[in-house]
N, C-alpha and C positions, 0 to 999 in steps of 0.2 A: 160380516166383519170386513170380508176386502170392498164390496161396495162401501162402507163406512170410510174406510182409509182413502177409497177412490175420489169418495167424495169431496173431503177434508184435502187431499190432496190436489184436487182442484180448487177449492178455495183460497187456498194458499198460495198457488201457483197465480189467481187470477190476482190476490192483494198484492203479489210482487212485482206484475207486470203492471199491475193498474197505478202502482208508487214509480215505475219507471215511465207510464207512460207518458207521466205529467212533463220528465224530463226530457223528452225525446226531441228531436230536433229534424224536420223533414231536410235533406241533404241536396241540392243537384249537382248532378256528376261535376261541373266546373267547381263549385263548391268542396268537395271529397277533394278534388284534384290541389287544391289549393291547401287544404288542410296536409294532405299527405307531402307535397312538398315542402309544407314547412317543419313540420313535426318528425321527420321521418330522417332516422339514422344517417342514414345510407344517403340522404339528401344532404342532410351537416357533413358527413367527411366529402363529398365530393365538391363544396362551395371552400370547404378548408383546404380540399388539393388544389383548387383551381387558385385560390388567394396564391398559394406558396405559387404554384406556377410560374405567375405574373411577378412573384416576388425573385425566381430564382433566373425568369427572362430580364427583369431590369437589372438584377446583378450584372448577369452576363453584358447586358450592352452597355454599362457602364465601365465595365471592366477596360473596354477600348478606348475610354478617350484620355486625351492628354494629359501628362502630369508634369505640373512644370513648379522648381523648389528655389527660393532666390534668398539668400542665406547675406545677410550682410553683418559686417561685424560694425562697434562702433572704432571711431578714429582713437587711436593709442597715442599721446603725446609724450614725450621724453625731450628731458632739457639736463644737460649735463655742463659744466664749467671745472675746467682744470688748467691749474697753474705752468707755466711753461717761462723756464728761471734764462735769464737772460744774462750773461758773465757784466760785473762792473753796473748793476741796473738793479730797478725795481722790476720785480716777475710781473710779468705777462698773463694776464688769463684772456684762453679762448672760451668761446660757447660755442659747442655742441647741441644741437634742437635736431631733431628728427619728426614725424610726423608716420604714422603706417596706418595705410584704411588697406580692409580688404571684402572682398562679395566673389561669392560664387553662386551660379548659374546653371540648373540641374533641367534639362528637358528630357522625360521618357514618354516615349508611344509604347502600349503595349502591342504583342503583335498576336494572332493567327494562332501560331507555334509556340504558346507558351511561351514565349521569349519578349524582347523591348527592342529598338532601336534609344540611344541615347545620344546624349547631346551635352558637355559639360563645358563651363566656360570661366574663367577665373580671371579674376582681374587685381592686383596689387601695386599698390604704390606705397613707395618711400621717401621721404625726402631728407 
């Protein structure tokens, strides 16, 4: 009887490997090597740390370059007319016109030290 199961046990064994063998595929080590880094865990997080790396290096040197903010408003016109009574006469009207522009001028370097050097500059006119 265990001859019989040794047997059957071997035939079975041969129909399993002989269904695999079809699939089998002869490897060379370059080959293996190439599967393994691509398939392989432990290869995906260290291509996803390296990404961020390069992501959190170009932050940082970006971090340093200049910022410069130039704000300009548009020109505000006003025109005003008021009577001004003149004794024995007809009134007088003056005009009033004014005109206001104004721009400001924001330069930051960041620095080293968590801190900026700045630079601000403003410019207004009235007429």
């Amino acid at each position: 009887m265990t001859a019989a199961l040794t047997v059957a046990g071997f035939f079975i064994t041969m129909v399993v490997f002989s269904a695999d063998a079809e699939a089998q595929y002869v490897l060379s080590l370059q080959d293996a090597i190439d599967i393994t880094l691509e398939k392989s865990y432990d290869m995906k997080v260290l291509q996803l740390n390296l990404i961020q790396s390069e992501q959190n290096y170009l932050a940082a040197k970006y971090r340093f370059r200049t910022n410069i903010n130039l704000s300009l408003d548009t020109p505000v016109w006003s025109e005003r007319i008021s009577p001004v009574q003149v004794p024995n006469s007809i009134p007088v009207y003056n005009r009033f016109s004014t005109m206001r522009m104004n721009g400001v001028l924001d330069i930051r370097q960041p620095l080293p030290t968590d801190g900026y050097g700045a630079r601000q500059s403003q410019l207004y006119q009235a007429n």
